[in-house]
C-alpha positions as CSV (number, residue, x, y, z in Angstrom):
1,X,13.8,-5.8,12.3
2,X,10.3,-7.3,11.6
3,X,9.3,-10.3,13.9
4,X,7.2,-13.2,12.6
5,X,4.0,-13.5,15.1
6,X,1.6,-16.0,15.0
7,X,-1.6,-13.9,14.8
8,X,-5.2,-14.6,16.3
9,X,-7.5,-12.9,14.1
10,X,-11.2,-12.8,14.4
11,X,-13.8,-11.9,11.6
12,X,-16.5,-9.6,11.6
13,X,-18.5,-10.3,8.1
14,X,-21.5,-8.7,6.8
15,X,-24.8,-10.4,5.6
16,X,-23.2,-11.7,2.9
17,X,-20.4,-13.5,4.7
18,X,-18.1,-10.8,3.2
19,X,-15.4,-10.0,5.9
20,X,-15.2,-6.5,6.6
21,X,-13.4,-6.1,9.9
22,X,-10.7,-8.3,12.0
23,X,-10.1,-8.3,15.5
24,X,-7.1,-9.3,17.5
25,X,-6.0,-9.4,20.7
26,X,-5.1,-6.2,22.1
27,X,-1.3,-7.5,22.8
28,X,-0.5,-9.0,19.2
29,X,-2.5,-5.2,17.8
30,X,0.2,-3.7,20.1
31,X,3.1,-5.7,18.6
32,X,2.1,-4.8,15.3
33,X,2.0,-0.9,15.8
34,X,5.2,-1.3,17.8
35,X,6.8,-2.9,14.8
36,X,5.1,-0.8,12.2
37,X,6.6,2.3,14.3
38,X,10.0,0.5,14.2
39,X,10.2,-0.4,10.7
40,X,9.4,3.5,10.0
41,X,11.8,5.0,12.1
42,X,14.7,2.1,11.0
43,X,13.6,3.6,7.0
44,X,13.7,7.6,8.1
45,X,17.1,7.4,9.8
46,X,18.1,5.2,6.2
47,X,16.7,7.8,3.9
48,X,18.3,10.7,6.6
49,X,21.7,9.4,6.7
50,X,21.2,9.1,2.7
51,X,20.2,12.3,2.1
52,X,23.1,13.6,4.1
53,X,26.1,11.7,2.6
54,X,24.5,13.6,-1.0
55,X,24.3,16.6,0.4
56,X,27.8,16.3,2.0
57,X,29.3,15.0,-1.5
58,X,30.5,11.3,0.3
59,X,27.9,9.8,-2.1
60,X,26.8,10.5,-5.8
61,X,23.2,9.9,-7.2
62,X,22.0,8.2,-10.5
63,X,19.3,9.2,-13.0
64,X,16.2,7.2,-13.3
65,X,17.1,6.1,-16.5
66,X,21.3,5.2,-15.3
67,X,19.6,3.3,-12.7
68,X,17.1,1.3,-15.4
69,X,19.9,1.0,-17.8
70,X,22.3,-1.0,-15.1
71,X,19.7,-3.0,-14.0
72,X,18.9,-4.2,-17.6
73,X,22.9,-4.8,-17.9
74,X,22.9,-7.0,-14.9
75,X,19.7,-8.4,-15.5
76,X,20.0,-9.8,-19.1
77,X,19.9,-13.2,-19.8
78,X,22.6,-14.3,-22.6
């Protein structure tokens, strides 16, 4: 589950005024690696639990192109 935070950010910029690096405060960098490792973990368990209900036969798989082709059908405006 991904949080909303109300970030702090601070620019570094270059000659130019180009930015070219942020910094922010150590606790809101900590949130967002903690919900970055989250959101990872949450999609490997997904695509684990997927993989294993095809290899176990308790799912079935579509082509690329059965996949496109229903999409289209659903997606077509009369």
């Amino acid at each position: 589950m991904t949080m909303s935070m109300n970030l702090h950010p601070e620019y570094v910029t270059n000659d130019n005024g180009e930015r070219i690096s942020v910094i922010l405060p150590i606790e809101e960098f900590n949130t967002l690696v903690e919900q970055t490792n989250s959101g990872f973990q949450e999609n490997k368990l997904y695509f684990q639990e997927s993989l294993s209900n095809i290899e176990n036969g308790t799912t079935t798989t579509l082509s690329h192109k059965d996949v496109w082709e229903s999409i289209d059908k659903h997606t077509k405006v009369s």
